[in-house]
C-alpha positions as CSV (number, residue, x, y, z in Angstrom):
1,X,-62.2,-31.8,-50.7
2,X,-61.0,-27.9,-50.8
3,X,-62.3,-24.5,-50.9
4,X,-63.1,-24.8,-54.7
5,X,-66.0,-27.0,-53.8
6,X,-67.7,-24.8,-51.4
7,X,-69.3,-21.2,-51.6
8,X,-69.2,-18.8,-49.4
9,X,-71.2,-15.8,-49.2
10,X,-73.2,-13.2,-47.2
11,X,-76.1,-15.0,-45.9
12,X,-79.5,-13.7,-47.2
13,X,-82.9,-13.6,-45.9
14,X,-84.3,-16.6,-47.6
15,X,-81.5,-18.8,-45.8
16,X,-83.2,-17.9,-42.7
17,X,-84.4,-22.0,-43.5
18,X,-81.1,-23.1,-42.2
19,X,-81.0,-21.1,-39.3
20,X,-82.6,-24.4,-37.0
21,X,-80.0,-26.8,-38.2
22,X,-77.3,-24.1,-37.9
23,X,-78.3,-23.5,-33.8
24,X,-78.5,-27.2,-33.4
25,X,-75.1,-27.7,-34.9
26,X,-73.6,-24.9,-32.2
27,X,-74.7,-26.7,-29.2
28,X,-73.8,-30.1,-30.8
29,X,-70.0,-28.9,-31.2
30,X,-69.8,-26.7,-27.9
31,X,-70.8,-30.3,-26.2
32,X,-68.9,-32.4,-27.7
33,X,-66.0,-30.0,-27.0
34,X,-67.0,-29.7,-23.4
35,X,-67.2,-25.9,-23.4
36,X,-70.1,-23.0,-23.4
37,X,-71.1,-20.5,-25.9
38,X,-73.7,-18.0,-25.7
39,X,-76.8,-19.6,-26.6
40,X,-79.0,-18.6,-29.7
41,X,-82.3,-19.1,-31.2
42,X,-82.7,-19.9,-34.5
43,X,-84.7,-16.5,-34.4
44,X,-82.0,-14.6,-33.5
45,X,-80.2,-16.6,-36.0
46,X,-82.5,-15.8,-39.1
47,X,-82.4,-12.3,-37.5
48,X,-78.7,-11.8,-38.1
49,X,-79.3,-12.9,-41.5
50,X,-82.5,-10.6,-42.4
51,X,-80.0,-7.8,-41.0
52,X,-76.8,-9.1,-43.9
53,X,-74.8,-9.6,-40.6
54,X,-73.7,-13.3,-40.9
55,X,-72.0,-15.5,-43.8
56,X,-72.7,-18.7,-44.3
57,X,-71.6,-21.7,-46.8
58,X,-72.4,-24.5,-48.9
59,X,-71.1,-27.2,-50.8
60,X,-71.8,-26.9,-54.6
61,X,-74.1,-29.6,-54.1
62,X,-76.4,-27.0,-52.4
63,X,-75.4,-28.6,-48.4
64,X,-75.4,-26.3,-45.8
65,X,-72.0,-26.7,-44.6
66,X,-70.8,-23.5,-42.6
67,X,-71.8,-20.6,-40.7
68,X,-70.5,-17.1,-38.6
69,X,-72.5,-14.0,-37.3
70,X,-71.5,-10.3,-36.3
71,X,-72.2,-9.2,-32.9
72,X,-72.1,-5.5,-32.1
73,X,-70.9,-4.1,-28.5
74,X,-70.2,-0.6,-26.7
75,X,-72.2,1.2,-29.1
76,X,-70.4,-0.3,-32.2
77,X,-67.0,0.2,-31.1
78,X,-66.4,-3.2,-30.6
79,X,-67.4,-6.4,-33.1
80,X,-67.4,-10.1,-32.4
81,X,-67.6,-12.7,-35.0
82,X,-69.4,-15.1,-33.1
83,X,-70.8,-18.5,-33.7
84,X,-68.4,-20.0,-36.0
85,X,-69.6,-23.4,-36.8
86,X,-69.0,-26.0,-39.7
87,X,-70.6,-29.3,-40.4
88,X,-69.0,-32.4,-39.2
89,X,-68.4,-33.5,-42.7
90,X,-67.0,-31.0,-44.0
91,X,-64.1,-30.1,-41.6
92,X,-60.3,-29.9,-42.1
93,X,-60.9,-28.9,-45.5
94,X,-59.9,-25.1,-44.8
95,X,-63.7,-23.9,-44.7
96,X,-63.7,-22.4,-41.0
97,X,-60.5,-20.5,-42.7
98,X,-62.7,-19.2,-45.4
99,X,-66.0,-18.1,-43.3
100,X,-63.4,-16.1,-41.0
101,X,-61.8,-14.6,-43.6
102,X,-65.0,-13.5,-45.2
103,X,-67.2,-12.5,-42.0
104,X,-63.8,-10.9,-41.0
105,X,-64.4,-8.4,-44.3
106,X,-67.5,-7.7,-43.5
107,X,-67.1,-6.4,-40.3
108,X,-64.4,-4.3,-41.7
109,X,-66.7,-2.8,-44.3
110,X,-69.5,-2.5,-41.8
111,X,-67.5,-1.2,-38.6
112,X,-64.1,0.0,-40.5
113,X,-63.5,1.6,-37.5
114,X,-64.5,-0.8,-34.7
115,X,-61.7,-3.0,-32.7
116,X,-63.2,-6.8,-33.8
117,X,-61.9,-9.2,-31.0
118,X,-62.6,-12.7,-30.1
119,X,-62.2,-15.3,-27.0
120,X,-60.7,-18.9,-27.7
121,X,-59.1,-21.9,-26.5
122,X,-58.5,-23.4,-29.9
123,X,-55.5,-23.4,-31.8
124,X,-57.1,-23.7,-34.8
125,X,-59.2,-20.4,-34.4
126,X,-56.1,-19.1,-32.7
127,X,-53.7,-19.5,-36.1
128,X,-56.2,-17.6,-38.0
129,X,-57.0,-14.9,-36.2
130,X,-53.6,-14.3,-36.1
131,X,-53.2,-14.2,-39.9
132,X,-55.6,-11.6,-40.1
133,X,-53.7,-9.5,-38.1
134,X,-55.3,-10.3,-34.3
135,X,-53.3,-10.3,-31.2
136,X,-53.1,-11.5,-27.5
137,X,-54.5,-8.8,-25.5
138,X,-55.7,-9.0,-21.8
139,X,-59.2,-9.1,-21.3
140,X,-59.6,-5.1,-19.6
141,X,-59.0,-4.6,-23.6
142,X,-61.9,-6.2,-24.7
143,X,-65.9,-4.3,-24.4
144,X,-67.0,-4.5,-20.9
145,X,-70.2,-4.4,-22.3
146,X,-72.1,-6.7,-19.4
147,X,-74.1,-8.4,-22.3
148,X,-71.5,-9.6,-23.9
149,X,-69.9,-10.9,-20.5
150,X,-73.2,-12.5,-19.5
151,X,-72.5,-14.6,-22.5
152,X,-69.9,-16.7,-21.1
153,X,-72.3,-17.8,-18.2
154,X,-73.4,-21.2,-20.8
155,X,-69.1,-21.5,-20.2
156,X,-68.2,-24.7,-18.1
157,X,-65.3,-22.0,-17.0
158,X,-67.5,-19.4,-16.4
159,X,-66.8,-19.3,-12.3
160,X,-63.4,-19.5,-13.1
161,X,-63.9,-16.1,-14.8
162,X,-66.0,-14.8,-12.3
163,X,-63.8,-15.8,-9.7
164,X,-61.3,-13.8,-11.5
165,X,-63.1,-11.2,-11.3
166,X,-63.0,-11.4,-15.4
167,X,-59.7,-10.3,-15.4
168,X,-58.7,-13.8,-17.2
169,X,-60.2,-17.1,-17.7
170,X,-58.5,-20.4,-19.6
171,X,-59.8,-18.6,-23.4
172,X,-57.0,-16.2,-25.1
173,X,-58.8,-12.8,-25.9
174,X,-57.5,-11.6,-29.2
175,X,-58.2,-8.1,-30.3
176,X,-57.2,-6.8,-34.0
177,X,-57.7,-2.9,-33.7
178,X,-57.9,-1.4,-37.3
179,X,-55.7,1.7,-35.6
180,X,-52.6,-1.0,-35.4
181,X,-50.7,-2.6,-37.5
182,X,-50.5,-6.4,-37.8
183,X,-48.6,-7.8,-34.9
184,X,-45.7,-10.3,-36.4
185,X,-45.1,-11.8,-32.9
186,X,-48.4,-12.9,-33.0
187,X,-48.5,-14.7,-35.8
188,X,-45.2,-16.0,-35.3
189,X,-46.3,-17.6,-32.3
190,X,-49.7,-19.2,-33.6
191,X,-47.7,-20.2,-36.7
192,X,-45.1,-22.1,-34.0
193,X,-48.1,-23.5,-31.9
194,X,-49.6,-25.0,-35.2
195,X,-46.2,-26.8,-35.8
196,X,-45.9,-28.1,-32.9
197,X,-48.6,-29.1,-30.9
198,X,-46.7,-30.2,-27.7
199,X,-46.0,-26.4,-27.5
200,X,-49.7,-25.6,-27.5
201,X,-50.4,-27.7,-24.5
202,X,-47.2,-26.4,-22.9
203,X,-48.7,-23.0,-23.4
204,X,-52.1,-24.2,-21.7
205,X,-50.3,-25.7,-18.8
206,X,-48.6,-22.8,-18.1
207,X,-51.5,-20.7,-18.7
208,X,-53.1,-22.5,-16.4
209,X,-50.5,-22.0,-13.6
210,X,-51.3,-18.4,-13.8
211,X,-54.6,-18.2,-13.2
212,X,-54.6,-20.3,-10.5
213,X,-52.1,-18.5,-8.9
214,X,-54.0,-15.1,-9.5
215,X,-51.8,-13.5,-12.4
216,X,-53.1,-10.8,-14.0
217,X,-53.8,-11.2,-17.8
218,X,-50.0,-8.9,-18.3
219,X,-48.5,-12.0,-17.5
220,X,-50.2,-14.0,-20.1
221,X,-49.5,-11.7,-22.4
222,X,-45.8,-11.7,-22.1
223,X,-46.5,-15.5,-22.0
224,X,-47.6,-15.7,-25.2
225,X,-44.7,-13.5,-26.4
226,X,-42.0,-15.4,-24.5
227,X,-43.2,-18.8,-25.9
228,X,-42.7,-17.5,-29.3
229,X,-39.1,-16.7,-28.4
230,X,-38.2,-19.8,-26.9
231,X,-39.4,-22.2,-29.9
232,X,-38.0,-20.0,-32.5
């Protein structure tokens, strides 16, 4: 199975009939991962898609198989492409790759001149994000928009945040600001972390360190840089 046997497009109105399976599927993979997302109604989901702010996909056989929406924060200065999800049978074959890259175009042609970030813990999500030109920044970076924030409170590491006083948390916040220039380290880095996964819990570990001893996110940061270095 590979991208050839799955479309992916803008979602329209009339997929809005997906939008219960789609919310179900969020929560399923959020558990099973053992971490929080912002929580969504399948009216808010059908919402995003009346408004042409969310892509979704299917399998030539007509199966819904994928799905990502665009969240606005700040007054449009800042975009989130949240809710990336994919059906359970249809992972690994490169499909999460393809909705980022096309929800990632979107928001460029919507908001060409807002800073689109993200918050992750997964390597996976990490590696492409980088490819398209996102990089570690610390969280004071990102919209401190409170209704954004408040959607980390479904997090399992959400007092860990707020003991932090949001100033860092166990996701990497990756920013790709349209004013900058693709950041090679960056992708350097995921590109090393995807080749060698020992150096991805290494990263955590450390990572992890720093919180707990109160580091501000300029440490992790440089820790993301200074990984890179030593693995080349």
């Amino acid at each position: 199975m590979n991208n050839n046997d799955f479309i992916v497009q803008v979602a329209l109105p009339e997929h809005r009939v997906f939008a219960e399976e789609i919310v179900e599927e969020m929560a399923e993979s959020a558990k099973a991962r053992g971490t929080g997302i912002a929580k969504r109604s399948p009216e808010y989901v059908a919402g995003k898609m009346q408004e042409g702010k969310s892509v979704i996909a299917f399998h030539k056989d007509g199966t819904w198989a994928g799905f990502c929406y665009i969240e606005t924060w700040s007054h449009g200065q800042f975009v989130a492409n949240s809710g990336l999800i994919v059906s359970p049978k249809f992972r690994k074959a490169g499909l999460a790759k393809a909705i980022k890259e096309e929800i990632f175009a979107l928001s460029r042609k919507l908001y060409p001149k807002a800073k689109i970030f993200g918050l992750t813990t997964g390597l996976a999500v990490m590696k492409i994000n980088s490819d398209l030109g996102y990089e570690p920044v610390t969280y004071s970076e990102l919209t401190q928009d409170e209704e954004f924030w408040k959607g980390c409170q479904s997090c399992v590491n959400f007092e860990i945040l707020k003991m932090k006083e949001r100033k860092n948390c166990m996701c990497t916040a990756m920013l790709y600001d349209p004013k900058e220039k693709k950041h090679e380290a960056a992708k350097e880095f995921a590109e090393e972390l995807q080749k060698k996964p020992k150096l991805y819990e290494r990263f955590m570990r450390i990572k992890q360190r720093l919180i707990e001893k109160n580091k501000g996110g300029s440490d992790l940061k440089s820790l993301l840089l200074f990984l890179a270095f030593l693995n080349k």
